[in-house]
N, C-alpha and C positions, 0 to 999 in steps of 0.2 A: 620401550614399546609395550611391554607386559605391567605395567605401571599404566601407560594409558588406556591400553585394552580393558584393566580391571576396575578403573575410572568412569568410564563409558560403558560398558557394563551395570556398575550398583549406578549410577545418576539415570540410566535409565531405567531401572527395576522402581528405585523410587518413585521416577516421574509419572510410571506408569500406575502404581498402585497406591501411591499416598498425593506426589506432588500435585498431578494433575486436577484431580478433585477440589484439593485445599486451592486450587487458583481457582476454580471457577466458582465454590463460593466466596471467595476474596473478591473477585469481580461483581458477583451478584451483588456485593454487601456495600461494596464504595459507588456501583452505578445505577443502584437502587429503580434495574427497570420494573415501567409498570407491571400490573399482573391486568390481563384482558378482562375487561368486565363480564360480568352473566349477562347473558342474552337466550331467548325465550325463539331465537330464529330454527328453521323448520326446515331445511331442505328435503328435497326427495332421497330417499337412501336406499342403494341394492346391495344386501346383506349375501358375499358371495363366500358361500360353504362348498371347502373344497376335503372329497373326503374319499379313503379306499377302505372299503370292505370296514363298514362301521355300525354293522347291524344291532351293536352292545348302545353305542352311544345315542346313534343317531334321532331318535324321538327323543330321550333327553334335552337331547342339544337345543332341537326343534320347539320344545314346551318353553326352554329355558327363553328362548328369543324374542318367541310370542308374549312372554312375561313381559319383555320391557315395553310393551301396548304405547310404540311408535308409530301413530296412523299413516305417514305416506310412508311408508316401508314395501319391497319385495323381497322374499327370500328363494335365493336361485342357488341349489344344491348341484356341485358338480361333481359328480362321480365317475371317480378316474378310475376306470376298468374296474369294478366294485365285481366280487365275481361270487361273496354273500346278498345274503334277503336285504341289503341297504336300501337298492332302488325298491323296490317292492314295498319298503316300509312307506318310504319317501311319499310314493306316489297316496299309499291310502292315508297317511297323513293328509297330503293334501287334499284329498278328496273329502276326508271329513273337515276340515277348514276351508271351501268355498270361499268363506268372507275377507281369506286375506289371502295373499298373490304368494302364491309358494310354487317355482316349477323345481323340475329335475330336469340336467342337462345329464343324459348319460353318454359316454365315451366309450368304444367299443372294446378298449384296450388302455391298460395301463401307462401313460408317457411321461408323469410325475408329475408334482404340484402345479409350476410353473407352464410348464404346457396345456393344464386341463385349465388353469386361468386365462392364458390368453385364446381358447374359446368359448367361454364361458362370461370375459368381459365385452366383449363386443356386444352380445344378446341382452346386458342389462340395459334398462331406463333412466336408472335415479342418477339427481344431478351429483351425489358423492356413492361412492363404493367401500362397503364396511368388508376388511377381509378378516375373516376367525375360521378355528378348524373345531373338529368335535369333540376336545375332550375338555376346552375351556367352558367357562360362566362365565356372566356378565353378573354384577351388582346392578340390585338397582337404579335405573334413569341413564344406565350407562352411552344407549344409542344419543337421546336426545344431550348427553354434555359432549359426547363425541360432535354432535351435527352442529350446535350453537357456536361453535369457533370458526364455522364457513362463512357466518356473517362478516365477515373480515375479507373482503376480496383478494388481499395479498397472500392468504392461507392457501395453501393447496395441498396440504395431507396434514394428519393429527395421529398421530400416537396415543396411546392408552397406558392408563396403571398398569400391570403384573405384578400379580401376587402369586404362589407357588405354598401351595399345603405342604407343611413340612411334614414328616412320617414317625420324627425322633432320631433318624440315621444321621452317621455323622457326615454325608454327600449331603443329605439333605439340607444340615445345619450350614453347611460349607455354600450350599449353591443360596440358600437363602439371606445369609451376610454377605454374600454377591452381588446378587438380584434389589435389595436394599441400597447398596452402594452404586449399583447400574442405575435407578431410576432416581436417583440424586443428582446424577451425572447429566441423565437428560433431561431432568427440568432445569436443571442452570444452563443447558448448553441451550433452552427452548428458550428461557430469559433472554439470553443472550444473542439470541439469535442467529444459533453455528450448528441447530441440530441438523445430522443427517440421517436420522439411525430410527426404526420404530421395531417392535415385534405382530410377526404377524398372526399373532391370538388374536390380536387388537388393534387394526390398524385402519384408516382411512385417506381417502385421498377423492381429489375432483377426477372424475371421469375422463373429463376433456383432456388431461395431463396424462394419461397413459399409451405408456407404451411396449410392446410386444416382450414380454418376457425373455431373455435367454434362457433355453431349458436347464441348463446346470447353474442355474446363479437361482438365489432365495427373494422370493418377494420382498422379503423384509430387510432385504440386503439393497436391491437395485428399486424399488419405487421410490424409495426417499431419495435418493441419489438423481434419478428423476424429476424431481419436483424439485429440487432444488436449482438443479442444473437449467430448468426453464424458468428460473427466477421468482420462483413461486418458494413458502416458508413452510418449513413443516414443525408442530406445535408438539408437545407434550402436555397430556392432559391429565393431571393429576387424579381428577377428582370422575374421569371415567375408567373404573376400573373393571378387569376381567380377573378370573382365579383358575391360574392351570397346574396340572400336578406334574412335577419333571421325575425323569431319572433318579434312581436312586441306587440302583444296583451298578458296580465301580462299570463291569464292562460296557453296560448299556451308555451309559455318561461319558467315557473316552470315544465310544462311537459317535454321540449323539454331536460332542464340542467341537471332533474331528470334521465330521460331515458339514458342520455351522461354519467350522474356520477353513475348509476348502472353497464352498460355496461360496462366502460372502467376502474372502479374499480373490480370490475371481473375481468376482463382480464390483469391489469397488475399484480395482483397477479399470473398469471400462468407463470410469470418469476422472480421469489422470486430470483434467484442470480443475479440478475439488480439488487434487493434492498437493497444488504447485501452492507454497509460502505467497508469492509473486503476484499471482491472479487471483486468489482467493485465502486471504492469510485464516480468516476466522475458519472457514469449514475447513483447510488443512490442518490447521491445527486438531481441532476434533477429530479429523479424519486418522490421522497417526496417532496421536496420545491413544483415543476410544479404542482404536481398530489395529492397526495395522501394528505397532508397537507392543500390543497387548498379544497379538496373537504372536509374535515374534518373541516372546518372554523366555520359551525355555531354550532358548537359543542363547539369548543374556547370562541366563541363569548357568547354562555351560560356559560360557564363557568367564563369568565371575568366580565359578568352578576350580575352570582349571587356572588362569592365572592366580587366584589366591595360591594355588600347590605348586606353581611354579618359581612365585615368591614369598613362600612360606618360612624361609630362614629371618626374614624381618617379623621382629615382633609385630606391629600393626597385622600384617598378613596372614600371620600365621594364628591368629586371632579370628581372622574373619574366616580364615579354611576351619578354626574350631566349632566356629558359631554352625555353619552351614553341616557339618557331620553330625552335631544335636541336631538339628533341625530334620536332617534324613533318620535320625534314628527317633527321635519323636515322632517323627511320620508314621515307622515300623512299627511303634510301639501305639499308633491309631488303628493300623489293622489290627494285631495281636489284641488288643483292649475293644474291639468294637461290641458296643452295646453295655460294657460296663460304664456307671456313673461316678462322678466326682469330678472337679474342677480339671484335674491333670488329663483326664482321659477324653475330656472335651475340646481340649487342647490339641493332644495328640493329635483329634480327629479333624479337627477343623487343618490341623497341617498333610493329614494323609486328603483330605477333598483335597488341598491344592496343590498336591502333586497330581492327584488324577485330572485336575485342568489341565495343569500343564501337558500329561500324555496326551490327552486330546486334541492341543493346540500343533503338539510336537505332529501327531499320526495327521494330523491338518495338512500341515505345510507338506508335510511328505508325502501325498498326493498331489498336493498343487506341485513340486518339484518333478511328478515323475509325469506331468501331465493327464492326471484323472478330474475325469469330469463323471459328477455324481447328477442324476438324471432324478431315480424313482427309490426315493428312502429305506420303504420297509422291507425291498426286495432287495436289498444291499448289492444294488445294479450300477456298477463303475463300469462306466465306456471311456474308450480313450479320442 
């Protein structure tokens, strides 16, 4: 039994971090799907900024948007209980911008992202919905390569680049060989046509497809799941990209991946026929290899743990119990070294980042076990 446990165990630690990748571009590479042509098509777009207490960014954000000079565009700023100068800013923003549609929805009170969305989607117009928050950029031409994929009537949401300014920290170096490896993931799963997964810096969908947010699940967790679910495709769009800057400080980043893997493990549970082999082999597979597997790793990784020390008198095993205690002690030795250079110490760091996923994925599920439902982010407001 502790032979198959530590079998099952490492074949899934691989599957989820090397195997799965290498299939799908193995699949990319033998089924040679097309890549969707350029098209020059135009829908209406309501660019919905959902934002608290963002009086630093907010006109930034705002100049940065106008920059992509997308003529049928709205921008509808939702301000979830803002209780700084944000609306304030908002409004004389728009006041000196008459020539383009910018309102403010303000909210009297804080209820979190996903609740100030679902009053704030109802009130827009355009025939797609852009959702970003205020501390991302767009790249150039970003709106219009987002909106040219609607020309496709099968489409009904698109995903965006993420890129992530690294700082030099070794979280940073760690989340960025990440985030590289993530958006690999979803343009072959887009090829392919099994994506379910978008970020919501960056993310669109047809209007007509939405539906009412649960308040503790993530937009960027349940829209795609959404559109999917009503038989509509959700795309990965390489070449529309946004630039946001993550965590980097250890405790912020166990928070942040904690809060991502309670949320959006909730909420892909409330599309359990995505998950069945049976009725949907391609998006379950994505669905557990991307998601659900991944977030379950350091659970693996305990288990590969302790059976290696359980049967550590066989040479094989007692082998892999040695690898795995360098591995923890190269870790250690990425705290202790942070910010020193040379090859070894970049190493280290890149093993201490992935131990702090793993705490964040670990503090994850241990909220989803204890039955927490994460509502409003920055106010670190767990209801049960």
């Amino acid at each position: 039994m502790m032979v198959l446990l530590f079998w099952l165990a490492a074949v899934s630690l691989v599957h989820i971090y090397v195997g799965y990748e290498a299939l799908l571009r193995l699949a990319v590479r033998l089924l040679r799907p097309e890549r969707r042509p350029w098209s020059d098509y135009q829908p209406s777009l309501s660019l919905l900024l959902t934002v608290h207490d963002e009086e630093q960014q907010i006109i930034p954000r705002l100049e940065d948007i106008l920059a992509q000079d997308y003529q049928k565009l709205e921008i509808v700023v939702a301000s979830d209980g803002s209780k700084d100068r944000t609306d304030e800013l908002v409004r004389s923003f728009a006041a000196a911008h008459l020539e383009c549609s910018i309102r403010l929805v303000a909210l009297t009170s804080q209820g979190g992202k996903s609740a100030a969305q679902n009053q704030a989607v109802p009130l827009l117009k355009g025939e797609v919905v852009v959702l970003t928050d205020a501390a991302a950029r767009f790249a150039p031409g970003f709106l219009a390569r987002m909106a040219a994929a609607y020309d496709d009537p099968s489409v009904g949401g698109v995903g965006g680049q993420v890129a992530f300014r690294e700082d030099g920290s070794d979280i940073a170096r760690g989340q960025g060989r990440y985030w590289r490896s993530e958006m690999t993931i979803r343009d072959c799963e887009s090829c392919l046509g099994i994506l379910a997964i978008a970020s919501g810096q960056a993310m669109s969908f047809r209007r007509s497809l939405f539906r009412p947010l649960p308040e503790h699940v993530g937009d960027d967790c349940i829209i795609p799941l959404d559109v999917v679910a009503s038989g509509a495709r959700m795309l990965h769009e390489p070449e529309a990209i946004a630039y946001d800057v993550n965590e980097t400080a250890t405790g912020r980043e166990i928070k942040v991946r904690a809060r991502m893997t309670a949320r959006n493990w909730q909420g892909t549970w409330r599309h359990p026929q995505l998950l069945s082999p049976l009725r949907h082999p391609g998006y379950a597979l994505a669905l557990w290899s991307h998601k659900l597997m991944r977030w379950l790793s350091p659970l693996f990784l305990a288990l590969l743990g302790v059976t290696s020390l359980l049967l550590a008198d066989r040479p094989f095993y007692g082998f892999v119990l040695t690898l795995g205690l360098a591995f923890a002690a190269l870790a250690a030795a990425g705290v202790w070294g942070r910010g020193r250079q040379g090859t070894f110490w970049r190493i280290a760091g890149l093993a201490w980042a992935f131990l702090v996923a793993q705490l964040g994925f670990l503090l994850g599920l241990w909220r989803v076990a204890r039955g927490q439902k994460i509502f409003a982010y920055n106010t670190g407001q767990h209801l049960m």
